[in-house]
N, CA, C and O of each residue as an XYZ file, in Angstrom:
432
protein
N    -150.734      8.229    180.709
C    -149.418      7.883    180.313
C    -149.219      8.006    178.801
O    -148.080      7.945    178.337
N    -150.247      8.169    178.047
C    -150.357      7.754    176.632
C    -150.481      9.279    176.118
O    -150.021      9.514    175.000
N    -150.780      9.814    176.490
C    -150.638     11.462    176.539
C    -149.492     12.272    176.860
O    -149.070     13.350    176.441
N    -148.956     11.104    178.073
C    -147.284     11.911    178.075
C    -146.700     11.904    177.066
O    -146.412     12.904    176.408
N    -146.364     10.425    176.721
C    -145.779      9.705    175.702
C    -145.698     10.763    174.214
O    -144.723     10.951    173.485
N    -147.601     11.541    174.068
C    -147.879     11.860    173.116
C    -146.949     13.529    172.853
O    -146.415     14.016    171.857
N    -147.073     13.898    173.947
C    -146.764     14.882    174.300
C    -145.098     15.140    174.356
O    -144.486     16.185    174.133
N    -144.646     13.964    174.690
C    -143.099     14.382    174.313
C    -142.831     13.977    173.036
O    -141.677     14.116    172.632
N    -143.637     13.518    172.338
C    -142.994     12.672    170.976
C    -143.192     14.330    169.957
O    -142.476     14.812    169.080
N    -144.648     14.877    170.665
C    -144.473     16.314    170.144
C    -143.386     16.994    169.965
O    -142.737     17.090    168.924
N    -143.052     17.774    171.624
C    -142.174     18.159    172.175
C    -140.652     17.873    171.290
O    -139.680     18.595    171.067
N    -140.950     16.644    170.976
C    -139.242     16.149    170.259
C    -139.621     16.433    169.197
O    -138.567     16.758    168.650
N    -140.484     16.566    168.391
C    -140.585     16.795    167.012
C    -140.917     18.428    166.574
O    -141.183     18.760    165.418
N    -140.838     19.492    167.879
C    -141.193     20.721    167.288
C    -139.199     21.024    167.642
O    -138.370     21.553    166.901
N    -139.018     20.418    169.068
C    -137.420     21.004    168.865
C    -136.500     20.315    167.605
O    -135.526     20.831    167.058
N    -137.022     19.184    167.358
C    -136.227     18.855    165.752
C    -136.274     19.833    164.912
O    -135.337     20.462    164.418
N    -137.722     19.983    164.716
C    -137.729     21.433    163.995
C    -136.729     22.619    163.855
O    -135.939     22.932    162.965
N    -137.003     23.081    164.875
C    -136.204     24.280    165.415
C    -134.735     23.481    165.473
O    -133.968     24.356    165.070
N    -134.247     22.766    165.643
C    -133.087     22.307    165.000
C    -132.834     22.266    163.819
O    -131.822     22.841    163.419
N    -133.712     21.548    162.881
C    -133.206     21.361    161.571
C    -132.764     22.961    160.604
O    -131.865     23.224    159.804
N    -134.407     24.094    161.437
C    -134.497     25.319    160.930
C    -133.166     26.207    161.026
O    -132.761     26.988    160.166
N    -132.598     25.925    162.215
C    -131.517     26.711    162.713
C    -130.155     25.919    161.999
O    -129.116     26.566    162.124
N    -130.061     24.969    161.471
C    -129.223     24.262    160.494
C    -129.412     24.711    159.277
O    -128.483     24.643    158.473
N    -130.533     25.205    158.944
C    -130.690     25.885    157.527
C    -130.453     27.199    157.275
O    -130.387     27.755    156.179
N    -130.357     27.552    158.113
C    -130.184     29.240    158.416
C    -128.446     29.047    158.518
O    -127.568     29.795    158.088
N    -128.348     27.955    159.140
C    -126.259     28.570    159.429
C    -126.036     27.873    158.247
O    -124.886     28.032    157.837
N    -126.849     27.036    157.440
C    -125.835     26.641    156.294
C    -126.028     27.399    155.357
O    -125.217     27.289    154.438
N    -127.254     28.558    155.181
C    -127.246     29.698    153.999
C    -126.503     30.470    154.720
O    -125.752     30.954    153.873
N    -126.139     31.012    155.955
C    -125.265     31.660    155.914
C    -123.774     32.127    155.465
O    -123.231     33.075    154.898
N    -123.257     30.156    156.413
C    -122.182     29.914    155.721
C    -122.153     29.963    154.215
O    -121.245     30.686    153.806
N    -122.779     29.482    153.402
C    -122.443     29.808    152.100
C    -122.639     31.117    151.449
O    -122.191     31.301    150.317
N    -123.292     32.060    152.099
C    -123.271     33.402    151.648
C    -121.870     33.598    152.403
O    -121.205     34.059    151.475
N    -120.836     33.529    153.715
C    -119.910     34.011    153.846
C    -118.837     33.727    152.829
O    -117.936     34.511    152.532
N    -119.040     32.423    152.282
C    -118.158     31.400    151.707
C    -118.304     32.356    150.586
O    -117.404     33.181    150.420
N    -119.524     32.343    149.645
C    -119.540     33.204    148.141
C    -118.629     34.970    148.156
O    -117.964     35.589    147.325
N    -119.098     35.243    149.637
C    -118.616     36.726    149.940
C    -117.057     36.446    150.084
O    -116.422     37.311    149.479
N    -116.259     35.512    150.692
C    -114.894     34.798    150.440
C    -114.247     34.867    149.531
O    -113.279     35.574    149.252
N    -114.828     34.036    148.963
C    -114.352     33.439    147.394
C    -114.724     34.791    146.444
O    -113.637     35.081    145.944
N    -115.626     35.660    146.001
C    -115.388     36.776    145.679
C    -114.415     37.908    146.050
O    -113.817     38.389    145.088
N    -114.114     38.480    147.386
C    -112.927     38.541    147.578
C    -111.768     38.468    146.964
O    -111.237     39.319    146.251
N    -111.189     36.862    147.424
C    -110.079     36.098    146.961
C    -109.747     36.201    145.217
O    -108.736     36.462    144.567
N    -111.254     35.826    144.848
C    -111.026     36.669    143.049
C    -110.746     38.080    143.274
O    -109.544     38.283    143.447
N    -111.189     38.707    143.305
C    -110.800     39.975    143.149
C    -109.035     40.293    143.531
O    -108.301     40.914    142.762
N    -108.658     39.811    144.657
C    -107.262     39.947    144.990
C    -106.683     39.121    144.049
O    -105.637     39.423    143.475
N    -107.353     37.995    143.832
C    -105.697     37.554    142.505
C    -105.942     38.061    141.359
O    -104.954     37.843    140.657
N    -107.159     38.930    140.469
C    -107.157     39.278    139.584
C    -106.369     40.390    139.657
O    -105.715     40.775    138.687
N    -106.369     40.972    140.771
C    -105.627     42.293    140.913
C    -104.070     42.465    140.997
O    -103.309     43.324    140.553
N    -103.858     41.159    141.840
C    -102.217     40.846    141.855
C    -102.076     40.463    140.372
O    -101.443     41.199    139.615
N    -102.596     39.436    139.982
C    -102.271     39.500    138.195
C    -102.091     40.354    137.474
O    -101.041     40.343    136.832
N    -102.932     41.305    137.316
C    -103.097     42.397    136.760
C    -101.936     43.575    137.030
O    -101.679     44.385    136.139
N    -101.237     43.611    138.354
C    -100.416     44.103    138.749
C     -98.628     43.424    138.190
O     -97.626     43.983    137.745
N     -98.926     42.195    138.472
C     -97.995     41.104    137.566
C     -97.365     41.328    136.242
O     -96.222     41.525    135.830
N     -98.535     41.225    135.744
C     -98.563     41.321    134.137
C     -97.981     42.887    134.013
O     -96.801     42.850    133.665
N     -98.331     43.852    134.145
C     -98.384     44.972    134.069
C     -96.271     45.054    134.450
O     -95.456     45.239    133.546
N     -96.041     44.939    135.334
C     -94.490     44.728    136.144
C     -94.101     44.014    134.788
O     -93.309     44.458    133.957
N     -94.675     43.044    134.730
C     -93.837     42.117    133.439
C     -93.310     42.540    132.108
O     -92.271     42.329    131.481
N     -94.440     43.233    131.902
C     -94.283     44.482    130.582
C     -93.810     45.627    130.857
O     -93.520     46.384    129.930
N     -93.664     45.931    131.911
C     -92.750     47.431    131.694
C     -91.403     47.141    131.714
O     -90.599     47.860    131.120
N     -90.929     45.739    132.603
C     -89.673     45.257    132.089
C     -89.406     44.664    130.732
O     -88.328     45.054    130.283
N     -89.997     43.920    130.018
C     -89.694     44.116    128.761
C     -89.485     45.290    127.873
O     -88.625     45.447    127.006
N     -90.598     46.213    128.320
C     -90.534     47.337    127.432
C     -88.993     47.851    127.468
O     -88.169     48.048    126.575
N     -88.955     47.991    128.941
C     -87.458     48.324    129.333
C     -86.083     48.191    128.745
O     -85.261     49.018    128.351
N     -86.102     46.735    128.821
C     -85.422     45.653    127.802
C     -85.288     46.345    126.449
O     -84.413     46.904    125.787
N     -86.284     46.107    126.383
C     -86.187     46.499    124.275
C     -85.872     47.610    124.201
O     -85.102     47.816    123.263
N     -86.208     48.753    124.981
C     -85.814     49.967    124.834
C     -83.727     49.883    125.212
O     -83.015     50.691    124.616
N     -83.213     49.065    125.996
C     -82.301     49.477    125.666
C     -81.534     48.511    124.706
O     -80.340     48.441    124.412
N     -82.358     47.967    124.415
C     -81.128     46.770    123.222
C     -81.455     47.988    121.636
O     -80.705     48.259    120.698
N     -82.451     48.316    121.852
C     -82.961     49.665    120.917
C     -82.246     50.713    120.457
O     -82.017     51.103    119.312
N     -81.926     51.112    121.528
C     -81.130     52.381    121.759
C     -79.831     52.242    121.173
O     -79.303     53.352    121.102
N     -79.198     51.450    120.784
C     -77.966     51.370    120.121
C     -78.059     51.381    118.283
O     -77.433     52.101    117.506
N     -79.246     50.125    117.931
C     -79.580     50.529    116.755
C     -79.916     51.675    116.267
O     -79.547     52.034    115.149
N     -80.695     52.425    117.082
C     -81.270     53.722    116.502
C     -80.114     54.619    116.419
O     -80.086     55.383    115.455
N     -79.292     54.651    117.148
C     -78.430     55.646    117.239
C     -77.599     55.526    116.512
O     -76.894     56.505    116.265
N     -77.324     54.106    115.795
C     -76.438     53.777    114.599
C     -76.951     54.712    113.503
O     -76.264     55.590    112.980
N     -77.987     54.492    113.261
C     -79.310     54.228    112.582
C     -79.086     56.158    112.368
O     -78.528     56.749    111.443
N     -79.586     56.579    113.282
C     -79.078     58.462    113.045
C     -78.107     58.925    112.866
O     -78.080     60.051    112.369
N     -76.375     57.945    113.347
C     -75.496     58.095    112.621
C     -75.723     58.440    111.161
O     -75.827     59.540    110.617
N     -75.779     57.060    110.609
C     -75.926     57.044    109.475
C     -76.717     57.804    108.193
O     -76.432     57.875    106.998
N     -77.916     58.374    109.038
C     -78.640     59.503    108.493
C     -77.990     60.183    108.121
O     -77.694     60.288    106.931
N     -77.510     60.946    109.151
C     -76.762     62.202    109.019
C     -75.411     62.067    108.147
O     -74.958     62.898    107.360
N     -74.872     60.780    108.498
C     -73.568     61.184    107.334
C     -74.359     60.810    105.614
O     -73.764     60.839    104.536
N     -75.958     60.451    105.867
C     -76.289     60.609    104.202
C     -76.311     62.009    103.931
O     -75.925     62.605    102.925
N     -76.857     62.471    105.054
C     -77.489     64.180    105.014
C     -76.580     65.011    104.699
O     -76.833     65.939    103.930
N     -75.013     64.777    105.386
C     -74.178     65.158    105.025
C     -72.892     65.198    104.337
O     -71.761     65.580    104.639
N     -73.471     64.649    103.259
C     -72.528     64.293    102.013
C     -72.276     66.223    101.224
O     -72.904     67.236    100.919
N     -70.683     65.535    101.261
C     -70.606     67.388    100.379
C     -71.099     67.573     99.261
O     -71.337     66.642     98.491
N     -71.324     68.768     99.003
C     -71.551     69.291     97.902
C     -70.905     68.964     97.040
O     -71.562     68.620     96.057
N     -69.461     68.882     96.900
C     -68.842     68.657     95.113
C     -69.142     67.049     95.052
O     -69.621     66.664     93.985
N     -68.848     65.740     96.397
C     -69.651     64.764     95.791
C     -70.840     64.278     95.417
O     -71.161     63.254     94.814
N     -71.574     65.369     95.968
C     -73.213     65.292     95.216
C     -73.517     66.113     93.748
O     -74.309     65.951     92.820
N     -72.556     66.977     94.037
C     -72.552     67.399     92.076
C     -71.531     66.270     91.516
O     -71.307     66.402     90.312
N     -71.049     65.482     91.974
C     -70.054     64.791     90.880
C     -71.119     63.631     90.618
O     -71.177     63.340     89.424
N     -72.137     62.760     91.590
C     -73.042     62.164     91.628
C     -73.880     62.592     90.332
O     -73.935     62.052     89.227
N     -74.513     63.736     90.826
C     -75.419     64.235     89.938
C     -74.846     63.754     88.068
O     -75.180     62.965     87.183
N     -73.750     64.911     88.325
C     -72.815     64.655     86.812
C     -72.889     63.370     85.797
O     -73.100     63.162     84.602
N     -72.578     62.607     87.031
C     -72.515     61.081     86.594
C     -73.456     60.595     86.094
O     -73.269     60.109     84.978
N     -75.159     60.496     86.820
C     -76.000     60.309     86.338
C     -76.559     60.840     85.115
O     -77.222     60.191     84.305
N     -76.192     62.286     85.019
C     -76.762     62.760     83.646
C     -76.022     62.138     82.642
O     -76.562     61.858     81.572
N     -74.505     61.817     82.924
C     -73.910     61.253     81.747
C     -74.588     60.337     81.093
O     -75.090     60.320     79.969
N     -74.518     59.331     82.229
C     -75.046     57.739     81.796
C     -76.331     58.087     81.294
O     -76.654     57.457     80.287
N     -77.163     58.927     81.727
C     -78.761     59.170     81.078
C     -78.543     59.954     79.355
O     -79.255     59.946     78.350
N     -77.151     60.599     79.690
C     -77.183     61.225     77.912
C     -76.488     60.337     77.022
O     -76.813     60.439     75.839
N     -75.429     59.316     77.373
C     -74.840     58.666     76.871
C     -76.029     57.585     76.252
O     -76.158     57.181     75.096
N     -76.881     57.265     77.527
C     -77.585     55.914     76.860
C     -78.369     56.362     75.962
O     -78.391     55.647     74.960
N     -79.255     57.587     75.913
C     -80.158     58.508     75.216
C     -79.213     58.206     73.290
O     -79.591     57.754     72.210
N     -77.637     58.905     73.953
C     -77.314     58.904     72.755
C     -76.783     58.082     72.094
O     -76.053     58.396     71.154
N     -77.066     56.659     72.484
C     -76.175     55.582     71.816
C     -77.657     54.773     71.314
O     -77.695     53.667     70.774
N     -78.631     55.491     71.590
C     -79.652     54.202     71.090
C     -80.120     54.754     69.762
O     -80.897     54.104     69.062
């Protein structure tokens, strides 16, 4: 009887075993699925971010480009009517300046 006794107390202590073993095995598993998860899941929100951000700035760029577009075009207006100043008021310009440069020359 003392041999049965011995014999199942075995018996219960090799299937504990093999229980506890097979608990260690599904809980490294699970956490390798879990790490393989959660890597994943980073990757998709870095990517939606990245996609985000990216959307975010081409609408600004957007933006500025057209609040832009009006200055500049002032902006080349204005060039051009420097560029195209006539000739007799750029010789009368000129004129002027030499005066004031011979006048002051000759008053000192």
């Amino acid at each position: 009887m003392a041999l049965e006794a011995i014999n199942k107390v075995k018996l219960a202590e090799d299937e504990a075993s093999k229980i506890i073993e097979n608990a260690l095995n599904e809980s490294k598993t699970l956490v390798r699925d879990a790490e393989a998860k959660a890597k994943s899941q980073y990757t998709e929100i870095i990517v939606a971010a990245n996609r985000k951000s990216e959307e975010i700035k081409n609408k600004f760029l957007e933006e500025s480009k057209e609040k832009c577009e009006p200055i500049l075009a002032n902006g080349k207006k204005e060039i051009q009517s420097t560029l195209n100043v006539e000739a007799d008021r750029f010789n009368d310009a000129v004129k002027l300046v030499i005066e004031r440069i011979v006048n002051f020359n000759g008053n000192s």
